[in-house]
N, C-alpha and C positions, 0 to 999 in steps of 0.2 A: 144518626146521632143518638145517645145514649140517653135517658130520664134523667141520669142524674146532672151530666154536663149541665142539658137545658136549665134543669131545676136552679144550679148552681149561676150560670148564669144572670137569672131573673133576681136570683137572692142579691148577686152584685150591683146590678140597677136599683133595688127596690132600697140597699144599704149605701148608695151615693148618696155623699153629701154637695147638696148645689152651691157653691161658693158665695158666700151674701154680697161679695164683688161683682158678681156680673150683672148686667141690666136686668135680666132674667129674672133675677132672683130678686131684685129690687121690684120688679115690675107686679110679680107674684106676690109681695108683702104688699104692696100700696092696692093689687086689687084686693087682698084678705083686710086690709085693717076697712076700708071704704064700704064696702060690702061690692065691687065690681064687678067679682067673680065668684060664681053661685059653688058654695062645695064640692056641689056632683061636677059641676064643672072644674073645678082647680085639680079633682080628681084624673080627670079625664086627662088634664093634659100632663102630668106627671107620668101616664100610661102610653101616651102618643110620645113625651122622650123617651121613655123606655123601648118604643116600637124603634125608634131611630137607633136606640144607642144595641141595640139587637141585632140593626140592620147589619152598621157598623161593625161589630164586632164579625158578624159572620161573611163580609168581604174582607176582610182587612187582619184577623185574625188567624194562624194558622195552626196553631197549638193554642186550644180553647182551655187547657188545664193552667196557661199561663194568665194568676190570674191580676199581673203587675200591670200586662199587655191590655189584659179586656178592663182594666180600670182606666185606663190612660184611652181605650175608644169612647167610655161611657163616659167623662169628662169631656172629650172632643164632641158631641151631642149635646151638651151641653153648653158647649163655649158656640160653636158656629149656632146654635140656634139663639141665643142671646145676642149673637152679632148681630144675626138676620133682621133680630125682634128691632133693635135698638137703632140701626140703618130704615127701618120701615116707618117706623116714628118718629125719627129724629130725636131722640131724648128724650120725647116729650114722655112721662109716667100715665099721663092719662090715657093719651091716646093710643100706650101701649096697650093700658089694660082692654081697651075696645078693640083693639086689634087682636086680644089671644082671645075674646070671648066671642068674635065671631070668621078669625082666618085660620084654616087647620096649621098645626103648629112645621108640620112637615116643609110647606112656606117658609118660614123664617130659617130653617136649618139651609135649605140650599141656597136663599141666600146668602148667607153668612160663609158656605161654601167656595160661592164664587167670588165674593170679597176677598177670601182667603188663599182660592186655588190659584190666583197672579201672582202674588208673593210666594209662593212655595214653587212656582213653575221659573220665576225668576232665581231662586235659590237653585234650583235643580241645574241647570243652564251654568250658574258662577261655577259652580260644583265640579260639573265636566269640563268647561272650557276658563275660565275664570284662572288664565294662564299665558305665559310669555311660552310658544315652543323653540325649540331650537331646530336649525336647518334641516332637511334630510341630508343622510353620508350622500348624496347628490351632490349637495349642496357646501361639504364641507370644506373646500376652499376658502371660503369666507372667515373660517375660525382661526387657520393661523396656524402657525403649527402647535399650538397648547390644547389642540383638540384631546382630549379626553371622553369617556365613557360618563366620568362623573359632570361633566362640564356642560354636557349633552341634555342633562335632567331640565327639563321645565323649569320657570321661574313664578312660581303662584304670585297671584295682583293682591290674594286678600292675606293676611297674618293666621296664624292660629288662633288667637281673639274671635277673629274674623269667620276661621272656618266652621271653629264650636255655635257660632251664631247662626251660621247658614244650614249646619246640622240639625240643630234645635227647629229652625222652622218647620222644615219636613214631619216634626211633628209639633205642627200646633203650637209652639212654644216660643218664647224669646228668651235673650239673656240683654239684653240690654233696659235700661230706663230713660236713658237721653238720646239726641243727635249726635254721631260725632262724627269728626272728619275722617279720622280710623278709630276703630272701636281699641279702646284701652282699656274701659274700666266695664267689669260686664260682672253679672248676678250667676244666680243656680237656674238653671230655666224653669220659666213657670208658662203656665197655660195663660194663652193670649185674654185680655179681659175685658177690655171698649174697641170701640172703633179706633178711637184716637191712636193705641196702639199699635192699628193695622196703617195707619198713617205713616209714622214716624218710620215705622218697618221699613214700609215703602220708599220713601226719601233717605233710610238708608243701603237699601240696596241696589236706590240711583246712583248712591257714592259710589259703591265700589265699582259699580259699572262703568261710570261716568271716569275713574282713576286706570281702568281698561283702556277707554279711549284715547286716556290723555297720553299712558304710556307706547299705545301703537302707536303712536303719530309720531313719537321719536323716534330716530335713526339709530335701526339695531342692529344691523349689522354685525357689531363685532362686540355682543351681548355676550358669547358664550365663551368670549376668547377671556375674559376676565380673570385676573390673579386679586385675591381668593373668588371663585367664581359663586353672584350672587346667593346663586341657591342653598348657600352654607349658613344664610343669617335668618333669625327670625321675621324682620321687613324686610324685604328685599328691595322692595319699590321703593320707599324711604331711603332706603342707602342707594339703589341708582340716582334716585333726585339730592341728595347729600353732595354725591358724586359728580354730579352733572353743575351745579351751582357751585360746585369747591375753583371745577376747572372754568366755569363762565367768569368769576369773578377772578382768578388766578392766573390764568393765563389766555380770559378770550377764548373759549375756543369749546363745541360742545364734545365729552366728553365724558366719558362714567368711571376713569378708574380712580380710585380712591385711595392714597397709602395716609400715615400718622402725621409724617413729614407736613405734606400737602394741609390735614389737616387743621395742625396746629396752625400753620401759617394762616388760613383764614380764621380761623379765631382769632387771633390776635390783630386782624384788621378788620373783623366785619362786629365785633362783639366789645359790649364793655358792660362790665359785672355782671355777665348774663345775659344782655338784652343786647337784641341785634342792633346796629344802627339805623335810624330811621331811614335817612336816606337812600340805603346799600339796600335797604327791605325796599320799598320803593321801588327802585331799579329793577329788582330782581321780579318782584312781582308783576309787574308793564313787561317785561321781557320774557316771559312766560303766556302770559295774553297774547303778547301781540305774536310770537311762535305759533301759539296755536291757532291766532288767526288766518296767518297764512298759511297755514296748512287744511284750514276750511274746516275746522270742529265748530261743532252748535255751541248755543252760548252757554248752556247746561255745562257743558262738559269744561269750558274757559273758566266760567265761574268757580266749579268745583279745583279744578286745579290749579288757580289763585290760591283757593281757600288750604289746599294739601300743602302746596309751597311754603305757607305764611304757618302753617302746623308743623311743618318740619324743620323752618328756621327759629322757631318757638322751640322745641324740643330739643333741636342741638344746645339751644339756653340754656335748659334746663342740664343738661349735662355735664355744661361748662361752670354751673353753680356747684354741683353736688362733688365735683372733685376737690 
């Protein structure tokens, strides 16, 4: 490696600014204004992030001239070691400041680490499998004769919403601020900033998991025989449970195809100015539980798919208003 790369490097670290958001950095004011941590020492540890975010860069980095890339590891050193700090003390400011003046800061990074690396290994996972497949040509009996090449394509569990958030984590980041049962409303990603954040993360990428489960447990069967076939819409899962609820309530019977006809017709018995009816919400919800029941899903996975069903007869509302 070359004098000046290095140089250039160290100039980057030594030129991060520490987010006044993080514990971290909250932690490092309260010991400067208290007197808790001695100069030479606040020194030290600004030089032991800089060791990490060095470390970093140099696994994780493969074009050292990119220097969008080594900003974005030297904030990652910064975020996981704030986690770590902030998980070791539990919030407490004080007891942070005694914990950087006598535990090497290197500590708090790999915690914050492994807080982190479940979330992003669960990301990883949605990522690749985080998917409806279709049979193998073994197997293509099943389809009907509407088998197509395009028909054939995978049917993703999460949205595009969905998948830009699963990207983002891989690097440290979210786009979300709330829980939601599918992610609709979602930010520019920013770099993760409390724990509580690694929280929410997490209970939401129980959802999507948990909306996995709910859909294997249905009879798929004859998923890919579909006219227009799923994978043409932005929710797909959404419109198979749209589907599946149009034909329970319509004709008794489970089922996923969906035409406008169909449509309309339950709107105009399940809905009035928008809001489903209570009792027909009701129904539908206990018959979604109790399906999943006997098909022996935890109650994680019942619970959440109450809570999707009651989001989707919400949303077709919303539909039904804005025309």
């Amino acid at each position: 490696m070359n004098s000046t790369t290095k140089t250039n490097r160290f100039s980057l670290v030594a030129d991060a600014t520490l987010d006044s958001r993080l514990f971290l950095a909250q932690a490092l004011v309260h010991g400067d204004t208290f007197g808790g941590i001695p100069r030479e020492q606040m020194d030290t540890l600004y030089q032991n992030i800089a060791a990490i975010a060095h470390k970093l860069i140099t696994m994780k980095t493969r074009d050292l001239s990119d220097e969008s890339a080594l900003r974005t590891h030297i904030q990652t050193a910064f975020t996981l070691t704030s986690l770590g700090l902030e998980y070791g003390s539990k919030g407490d400011l004080d007891k942070a400041v005694r914990l950087l003046r006598k535990t090497r800061v290197v500590k708090f990074f790999q915690i914050g680490n492994t807080l982190t690396e479940n979330a992003l290994e669960r990301a990883r996972h949605l990522l690749e499998n985080g998917a409806i497949f279709p049979p193998t040509r073994d197997d293509d009996s099943v389809l009907g004769t509407n088998y197509t090449d395009r028909e054939t394509e995978s049917i993703q569990i999460y949205t595009q919403t969905e998948l830009e958030f699963l990207k983002a984590l891989l690097t440290y980041r979210t786009t979300i601020q709330t829980l939601q049962v599918t992610i609709r409303d979602t930010d520019t990603p920013r770099t993760f900033i409390r724990l509580a954040e690694i929280d929410m993360i997490d209970r939401q990428l129980a959802g999507i998991e948990n909306r996995s489960h709910y859909v294997q447990a249905l009879p798929l069967e004859n998923l890919f025989a579909l006219d227009p076939p799923l994978n043409l819409f932005p929710n797909p899962i959404e419109r198979l449970t749209l589907g599946l609820i149009i034909n329970i309530v319509l004709y008794r019977q489970i089922d996923f195809q969906l035409d406008e006809d169909a449509r309309q017709d339950f709107q105009e018995l399940a809905y009035v100015d928008g809001e489903i009816r209570q009792s027909l919400r009701q129904q539908l919800l206990d018959w979604i539980s109790q399906y999943l029941e006997q098909t022996q899903q935890s109650d994680d996975v019942i619970t959440y798919a109450v809570a999707y069903w009651d989001d989707c007869l919400r949303i077709e509302g919303q539909r039904i208003s804005a025309e």
